[in-house]
C-alpha positions as CSV (number, residue, x, y, z in Angstrom):
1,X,93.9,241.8,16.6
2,X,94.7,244.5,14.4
3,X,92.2,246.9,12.4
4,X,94.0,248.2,10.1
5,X,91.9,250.4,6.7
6,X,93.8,249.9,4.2
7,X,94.1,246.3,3.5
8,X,97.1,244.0,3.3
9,X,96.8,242.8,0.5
10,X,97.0,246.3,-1.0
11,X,99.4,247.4,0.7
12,X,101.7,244.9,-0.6
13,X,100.5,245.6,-4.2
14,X,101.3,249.5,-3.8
15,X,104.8,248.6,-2.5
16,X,105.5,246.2,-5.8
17,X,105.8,243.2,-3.6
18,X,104.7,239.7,-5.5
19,X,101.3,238.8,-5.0
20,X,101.7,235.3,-4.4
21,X,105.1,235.7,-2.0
22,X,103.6,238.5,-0.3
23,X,100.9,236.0,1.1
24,X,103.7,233.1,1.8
25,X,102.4,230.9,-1.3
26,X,105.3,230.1,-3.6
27,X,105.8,226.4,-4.3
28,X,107.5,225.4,-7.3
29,X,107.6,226.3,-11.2
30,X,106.6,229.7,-12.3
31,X,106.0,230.7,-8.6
32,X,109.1,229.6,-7.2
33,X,111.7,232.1,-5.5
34,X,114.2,232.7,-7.9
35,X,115.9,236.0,-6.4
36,X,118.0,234.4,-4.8
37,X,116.8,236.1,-1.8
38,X,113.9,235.3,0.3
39,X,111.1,236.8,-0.3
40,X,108.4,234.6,0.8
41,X,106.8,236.6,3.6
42,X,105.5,235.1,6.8
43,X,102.9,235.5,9.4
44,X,104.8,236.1,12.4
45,X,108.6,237.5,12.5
46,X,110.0,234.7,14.1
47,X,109.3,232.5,11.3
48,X,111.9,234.5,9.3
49,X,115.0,236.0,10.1
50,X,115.5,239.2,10.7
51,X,112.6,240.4,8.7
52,X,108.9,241.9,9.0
53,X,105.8,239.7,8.8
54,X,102.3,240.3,7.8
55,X,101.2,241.0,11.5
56,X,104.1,243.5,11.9
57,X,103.0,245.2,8.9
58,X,99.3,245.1,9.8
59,X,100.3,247.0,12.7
60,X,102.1,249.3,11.3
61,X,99.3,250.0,8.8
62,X,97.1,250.8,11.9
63,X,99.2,252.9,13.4
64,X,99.9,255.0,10.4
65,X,96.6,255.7,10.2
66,X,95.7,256.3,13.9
67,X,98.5,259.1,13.6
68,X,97.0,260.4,10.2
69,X,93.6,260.5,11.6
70,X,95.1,262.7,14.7
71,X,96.6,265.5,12.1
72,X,94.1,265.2,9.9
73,X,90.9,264.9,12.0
74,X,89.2,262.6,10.2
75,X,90.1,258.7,9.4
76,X,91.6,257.5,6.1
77,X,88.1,255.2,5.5
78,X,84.8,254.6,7.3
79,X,85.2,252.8,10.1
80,X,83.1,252.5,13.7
81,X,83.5,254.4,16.5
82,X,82.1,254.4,20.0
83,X,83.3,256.9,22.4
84,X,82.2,258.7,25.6
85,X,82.4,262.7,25.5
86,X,82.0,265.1,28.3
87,X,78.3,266.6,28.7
88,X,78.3,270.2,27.6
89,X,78.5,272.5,30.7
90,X,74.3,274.2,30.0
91,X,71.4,273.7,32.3
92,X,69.2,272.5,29.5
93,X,69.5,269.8,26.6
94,X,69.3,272.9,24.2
95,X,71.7,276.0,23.4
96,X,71.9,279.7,23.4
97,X,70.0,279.8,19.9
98,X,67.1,277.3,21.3
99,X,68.3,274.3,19.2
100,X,69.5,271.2,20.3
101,X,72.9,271.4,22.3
102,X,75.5,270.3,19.9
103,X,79.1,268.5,21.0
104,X,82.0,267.8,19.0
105,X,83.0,264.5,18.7
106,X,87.0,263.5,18.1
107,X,86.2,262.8,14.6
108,X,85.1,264.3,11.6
109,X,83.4,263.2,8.3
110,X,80.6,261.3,9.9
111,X,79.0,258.9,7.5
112,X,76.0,258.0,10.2
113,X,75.4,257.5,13.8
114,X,73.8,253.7,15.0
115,X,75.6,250.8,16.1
116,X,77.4,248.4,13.6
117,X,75.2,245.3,13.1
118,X,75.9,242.6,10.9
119,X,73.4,239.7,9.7
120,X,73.9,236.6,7.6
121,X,73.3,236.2,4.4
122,X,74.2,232.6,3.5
123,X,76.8,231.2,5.7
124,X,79.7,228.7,4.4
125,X,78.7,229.5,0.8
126,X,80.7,227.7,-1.7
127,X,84.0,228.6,-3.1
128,X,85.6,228.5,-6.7
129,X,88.8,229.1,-8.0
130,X,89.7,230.0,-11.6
131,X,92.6,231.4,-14.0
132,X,91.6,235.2,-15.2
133,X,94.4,236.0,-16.8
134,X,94.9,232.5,-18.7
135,X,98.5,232.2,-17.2
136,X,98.0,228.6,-16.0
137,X,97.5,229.5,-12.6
138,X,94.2,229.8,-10.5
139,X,94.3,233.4,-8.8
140,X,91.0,234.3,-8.0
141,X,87.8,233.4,-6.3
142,X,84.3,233.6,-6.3
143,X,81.4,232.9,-4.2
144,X,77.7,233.9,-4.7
145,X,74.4,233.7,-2.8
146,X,71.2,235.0,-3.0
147,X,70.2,238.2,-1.5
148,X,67.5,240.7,-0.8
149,X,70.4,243.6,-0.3
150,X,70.8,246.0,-3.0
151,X,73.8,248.1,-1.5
152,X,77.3,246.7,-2.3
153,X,78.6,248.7,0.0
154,X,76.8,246.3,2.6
155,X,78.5,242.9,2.1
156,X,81.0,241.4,4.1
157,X,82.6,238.3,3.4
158,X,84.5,236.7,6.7
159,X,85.9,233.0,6.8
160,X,83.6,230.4,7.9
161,X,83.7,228.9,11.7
162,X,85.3,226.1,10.8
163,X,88.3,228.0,9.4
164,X,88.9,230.0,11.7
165,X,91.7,229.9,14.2
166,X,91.2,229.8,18.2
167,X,94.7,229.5,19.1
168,X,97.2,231.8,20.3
169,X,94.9,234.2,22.1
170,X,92.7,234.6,19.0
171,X,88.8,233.9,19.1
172,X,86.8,232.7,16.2
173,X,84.0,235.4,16.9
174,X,83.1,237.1,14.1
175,X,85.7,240.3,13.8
176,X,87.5,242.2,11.5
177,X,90.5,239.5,12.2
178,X,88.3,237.4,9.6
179,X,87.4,240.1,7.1
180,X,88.8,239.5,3.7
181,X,89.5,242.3,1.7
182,X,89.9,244.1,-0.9
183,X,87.0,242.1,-3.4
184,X,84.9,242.8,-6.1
185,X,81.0,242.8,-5.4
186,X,78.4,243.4,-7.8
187,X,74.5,242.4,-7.0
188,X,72.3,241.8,-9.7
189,X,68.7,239.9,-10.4
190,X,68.9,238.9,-6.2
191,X,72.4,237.3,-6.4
192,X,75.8,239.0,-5.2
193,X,78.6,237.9,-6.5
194,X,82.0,238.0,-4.8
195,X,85.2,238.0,-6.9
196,X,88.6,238.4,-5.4
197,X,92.4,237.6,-5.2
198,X,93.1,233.5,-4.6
199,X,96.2,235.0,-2.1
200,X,93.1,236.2,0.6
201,X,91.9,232.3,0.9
202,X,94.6,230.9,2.8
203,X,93.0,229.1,5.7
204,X,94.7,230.9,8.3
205,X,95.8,227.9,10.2
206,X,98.4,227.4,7.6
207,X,100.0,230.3,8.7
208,X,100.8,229.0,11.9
209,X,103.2,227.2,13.8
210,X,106.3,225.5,12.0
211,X,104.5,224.3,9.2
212,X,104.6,225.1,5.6
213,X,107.6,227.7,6.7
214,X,110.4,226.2,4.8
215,X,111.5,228.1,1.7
216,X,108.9,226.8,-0.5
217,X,106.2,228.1,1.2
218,X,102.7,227.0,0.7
219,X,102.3,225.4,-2.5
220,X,99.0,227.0,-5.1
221,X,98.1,223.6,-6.0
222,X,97.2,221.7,-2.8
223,X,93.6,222.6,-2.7
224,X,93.9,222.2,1.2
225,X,95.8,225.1,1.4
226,X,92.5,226.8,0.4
227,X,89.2,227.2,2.0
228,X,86.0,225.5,0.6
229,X,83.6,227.9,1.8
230,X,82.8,231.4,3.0
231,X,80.5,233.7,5.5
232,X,78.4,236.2,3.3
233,X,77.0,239.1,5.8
234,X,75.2,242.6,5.5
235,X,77.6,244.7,7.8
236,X,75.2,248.0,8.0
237,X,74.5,250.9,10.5
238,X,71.7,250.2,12.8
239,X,69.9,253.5,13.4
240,X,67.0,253.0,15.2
241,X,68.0,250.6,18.3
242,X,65.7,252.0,21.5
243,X,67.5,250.3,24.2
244,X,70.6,251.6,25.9
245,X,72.9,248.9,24.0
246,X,71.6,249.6,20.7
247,X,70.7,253.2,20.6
248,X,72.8,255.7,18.6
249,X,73.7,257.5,22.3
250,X,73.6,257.0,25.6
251,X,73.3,259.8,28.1
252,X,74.7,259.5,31.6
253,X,74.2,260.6,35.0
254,X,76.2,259.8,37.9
255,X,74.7,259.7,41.6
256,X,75.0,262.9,43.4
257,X,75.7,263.3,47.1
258,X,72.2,262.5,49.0
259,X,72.5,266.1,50.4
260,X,72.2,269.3,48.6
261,X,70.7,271.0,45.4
262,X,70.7,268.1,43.2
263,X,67.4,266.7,44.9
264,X,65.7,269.7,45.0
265,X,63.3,269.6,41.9
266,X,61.3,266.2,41.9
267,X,63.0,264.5,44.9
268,X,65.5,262.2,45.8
269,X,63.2,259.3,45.7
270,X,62.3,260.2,42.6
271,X,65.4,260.3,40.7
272,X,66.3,257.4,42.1
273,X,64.3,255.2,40.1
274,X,66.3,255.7,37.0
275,X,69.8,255.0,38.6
276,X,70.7,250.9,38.6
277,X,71.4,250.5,42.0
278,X,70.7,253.0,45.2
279,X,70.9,256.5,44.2
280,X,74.1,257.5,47.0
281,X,75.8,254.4,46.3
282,X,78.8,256.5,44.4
283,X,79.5,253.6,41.6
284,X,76.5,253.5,40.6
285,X,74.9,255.5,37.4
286,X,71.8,256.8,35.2
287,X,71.2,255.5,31.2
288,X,68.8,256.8,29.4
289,X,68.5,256.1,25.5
290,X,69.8,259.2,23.3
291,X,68.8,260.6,19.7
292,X,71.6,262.0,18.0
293,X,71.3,264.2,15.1
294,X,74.2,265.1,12.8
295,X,74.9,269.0,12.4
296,X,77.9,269.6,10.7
297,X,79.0,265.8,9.2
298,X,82.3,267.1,8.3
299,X,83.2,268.5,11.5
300,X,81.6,266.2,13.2
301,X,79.5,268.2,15.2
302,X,76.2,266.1,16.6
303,X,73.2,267.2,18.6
304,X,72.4,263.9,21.3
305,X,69.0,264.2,23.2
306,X,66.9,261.8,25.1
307,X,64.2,260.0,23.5
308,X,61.8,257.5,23.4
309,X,59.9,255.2,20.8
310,X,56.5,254.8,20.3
311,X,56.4,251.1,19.1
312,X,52.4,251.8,17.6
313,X,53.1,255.0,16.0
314,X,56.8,254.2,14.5
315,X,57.6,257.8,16.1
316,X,60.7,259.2,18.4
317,X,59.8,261.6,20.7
318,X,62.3,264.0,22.7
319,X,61.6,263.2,26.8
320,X,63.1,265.4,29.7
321,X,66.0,264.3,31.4
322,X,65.6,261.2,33.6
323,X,67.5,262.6,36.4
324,X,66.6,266.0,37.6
325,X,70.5,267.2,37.2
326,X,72.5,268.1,34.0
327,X,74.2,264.4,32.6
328,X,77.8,264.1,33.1
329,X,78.7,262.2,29.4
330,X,76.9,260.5,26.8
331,X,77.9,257.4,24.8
332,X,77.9,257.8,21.1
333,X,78.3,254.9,17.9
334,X,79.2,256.0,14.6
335,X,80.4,255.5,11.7
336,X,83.0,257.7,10.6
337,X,85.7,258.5,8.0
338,X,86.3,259.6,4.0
339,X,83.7,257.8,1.8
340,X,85.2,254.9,0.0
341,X,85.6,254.9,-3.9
342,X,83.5,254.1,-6.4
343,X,85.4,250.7,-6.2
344,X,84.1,249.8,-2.3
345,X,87.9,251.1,-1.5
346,X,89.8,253.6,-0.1
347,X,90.6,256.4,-1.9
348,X,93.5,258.1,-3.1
349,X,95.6,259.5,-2.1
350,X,95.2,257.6,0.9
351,X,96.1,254.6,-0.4
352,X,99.3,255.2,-1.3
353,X,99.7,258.1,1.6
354,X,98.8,255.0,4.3
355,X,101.3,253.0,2.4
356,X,104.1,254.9,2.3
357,X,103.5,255.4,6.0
358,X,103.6,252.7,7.1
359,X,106.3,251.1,5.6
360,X,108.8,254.1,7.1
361,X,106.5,252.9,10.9
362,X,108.3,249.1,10.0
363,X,111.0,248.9,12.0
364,X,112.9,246.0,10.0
365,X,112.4,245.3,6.6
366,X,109.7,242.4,5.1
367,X,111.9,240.4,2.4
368,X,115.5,238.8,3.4
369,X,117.7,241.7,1.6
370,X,116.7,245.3,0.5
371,X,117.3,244.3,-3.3
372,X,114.3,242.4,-2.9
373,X,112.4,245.4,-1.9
374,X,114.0,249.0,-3.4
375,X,110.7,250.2,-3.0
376,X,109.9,249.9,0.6
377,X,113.8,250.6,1.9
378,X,113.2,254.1,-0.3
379,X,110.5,254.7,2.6
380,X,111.9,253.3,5.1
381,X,114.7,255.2,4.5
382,X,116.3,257.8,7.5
383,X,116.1,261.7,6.2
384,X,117.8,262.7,9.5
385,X,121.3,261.3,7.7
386,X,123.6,264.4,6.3
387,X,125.9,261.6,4.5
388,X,126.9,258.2,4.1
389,X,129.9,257.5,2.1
390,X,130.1,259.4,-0.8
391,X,126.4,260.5,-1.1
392,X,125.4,264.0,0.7
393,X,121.6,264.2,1.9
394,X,119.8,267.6,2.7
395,X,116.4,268.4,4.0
396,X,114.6,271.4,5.8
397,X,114.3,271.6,9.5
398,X,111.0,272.1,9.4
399,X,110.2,269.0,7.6
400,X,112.6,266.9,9.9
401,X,110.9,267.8,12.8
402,X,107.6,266.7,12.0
403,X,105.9,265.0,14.6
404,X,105.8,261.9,12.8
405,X,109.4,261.0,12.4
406,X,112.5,261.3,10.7
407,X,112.2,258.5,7.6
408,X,111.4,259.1,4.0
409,X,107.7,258.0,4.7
410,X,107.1,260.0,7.7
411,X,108.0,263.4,6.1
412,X,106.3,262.4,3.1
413,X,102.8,261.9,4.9
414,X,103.6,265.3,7.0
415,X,103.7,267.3,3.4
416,X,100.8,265.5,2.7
417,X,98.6,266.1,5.7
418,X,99.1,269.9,5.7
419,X,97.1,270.0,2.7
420,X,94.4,267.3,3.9
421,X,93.9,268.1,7.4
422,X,90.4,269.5,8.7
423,X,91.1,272.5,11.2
424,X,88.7,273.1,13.8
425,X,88.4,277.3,15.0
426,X,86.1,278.7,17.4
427,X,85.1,282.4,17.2
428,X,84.6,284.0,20.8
């Protein structure tokens, strides 16, 4: 299951593909493939020969931006992130300047710290299909429901249970494999409403198996092709959990030798009543719930302490460590990333940057023959080449040996990313 940021559907839509053909719908009449190459795209790469399908391509998405967000130090988009981080060598929760001991974490541009939580809104809400732009054909969606949420930013729309598909290793749980994406949301009088393109309500089992392969594709018409219904969800940052699987942080301790200084302040027998399981058995570990406060949100420096909540008052309060030793990691969920657009999408230039990225990361191309496609073979194309036939290519060696790779894509992202990236210095 892929988790790719910049979605499909765009993706194809920066690289000129056709909106319908992109998503394997062509049928007949004003849709049909008339290139006289194929350019129907498919789910899976053995469904058609010798070229890319929309899984390849998610993956390639994701791994474009896993190597932007290693260069740049920061993701292309919010997304959630739980990761454990070594405990800062100090005997005390606080530093040299009596504040709160701060940590870095791996990213930067932190939008919040809390655990992703989602919560229905109105599940299998109905669907409808119209013709925006009056061409005859239906291309978008809509779906509304009734809401208490005022925040756009906070609504998720996933297929309902019924459409989604258990087979081949995937699950129906709610996931990011049933996102749709990119929509239009707009919340007024207690009603959202959800607009988007027709292409994202393919029920995915279509796209499986041998079926609806052949060179017509999946026909717009055949309202079975469709789904009926759709999950509306809040998808929001939960800040305030006080138990060690909903708390912003968790801070660990593992068990210490049962001789020695570690038992020296409030006993062995002491300590050991915060451990889960005997306090020498060596597998066995400390939790203790964790308030993290956010110093520098660019950098993404973060100040984790141990806490507890006063259920009457509605108030945190900082406790001592559990364990009379200094913790050996802590746990932290965030949300991290560069704020979306105005839109609810991701902005530029990291649309297109992402897209052109991961096109060169394709290692075969999508449609049947590159005239399909001059956009994405321009991309995809290999810089390292000095000639082919009569055509002479030049480049700089310091551009062709970027760590990314040698394609047009690659060294176009590395021009990019020395003017994006967030550099980290440390004075002595």
């Amino acid at each position: 299951m892929t988790k790719n940021l910049l979605p499909l559907y765009t993706w194809f839509d920066i690289l000129g593909f056709h909106p319908f053909h992109a998503m394997g719908i062509a049928g007949t009449g004003d849709l049909a493939i008339t290139t006289g190459c194929d350019t129907l795209v498919r789910r899976y790469e053995w469904q058609n020969s010798d070229a890319a399908g929309r899984l390849s391509i998610e993956t390639a998405i994701e791994t474009a931006e896993t190597k932007l967000r290693q260069y740049l130090g920061y993701s292309v988009a919010p997304h959630y992130v739980t990761e454990s981080r070594p405990w800062p060598q100090s005997g005390a929760p606080w530093g040299s300047d009596g504040r709160w001991l701060d940590m870095q974490l791996t990213e930067g541009e932190v939008r919040a710290v809390g655990v992703e939580t989602v919560a229905a809104i109105q599940v299998a809400a109905a669907v409808t299909y119209s013709d925006a732009d009056g061409d005859g054909i239906d291309d978008t969606f809509t779906s509304t429901a009734a809401t208490t949420i005022t925040d756009t930013s906070q609504i998720a729309v996933y297929f309902s249970v019924a459409d989604r598909f258990s087979g081949l290793g995937s699950s129906t749980a709610l996931s990011s494999r049933w996102l749709l994406k990119p929509l239009q949301i707009a919340i007024s009088g207690g009603t959202v409403t959800i607009t988007g393109p027709k292409q994202l309500c393919v029920r995915p089992i279509k796209y499986e198996g041998v079926v609806n392969i052949g060179p017509n594709g999946l026909d717009p018409a055949t309202a079975a092709n469709f789904v009926t219904t759709l999950d509306i969800y809040q998808r929001y940052t939960a800040i305030d959990g006080n138990t060690v699987t909903t708390s912003q942080a968790v801070i660990v301790w593992e068990t210490r030798p049962s001789h020695g200084w570690w038992c020296c302040c409030d006993g062995c027998a002491a300590a050991s009543s915060a451990y889960s399981g005997s306090p020498y058995d060596p597998a066995a570990v400390a939790q203790a719930v964790a308030r993290v406060g956010i110093r520098d949100a660019r950098l993404g420096l973060i100040t984790p302490a141990e806490a507890s909540y006063d259920a009457t008052t509605g108030i945190w309060s900082a406790l001592d460590w559990s364990v009379c030793a200094m913790p050996d990691r802590v746990t932290v969920r965030y949300l991290a990333g560069w704020p979306l657009g105005s839109d609810g999408q991701m902005q530029e230039p990291f649309r297109t940057l992402v897209a052109r990225m991961a096109a060169a990361e394709l290692a075969r191309p999508v449609c049947g023959c590159d005239a399909a496609n001059r956009e994405l073979y321009h991309w995809q194309f290999d810089l390292s080449q000095t000639a082919r036939g009569d055509e002479l290519f030049g480049i700089s060696p310091e551009n062709l040996n970027n760590p990314f790779g040698t394609r047009r894509g690659h060294v176009y992202a590395w021009k990019a990313v020395q003017n994006l990236r967030q550099l980290t210095g440390f004075l002595a």
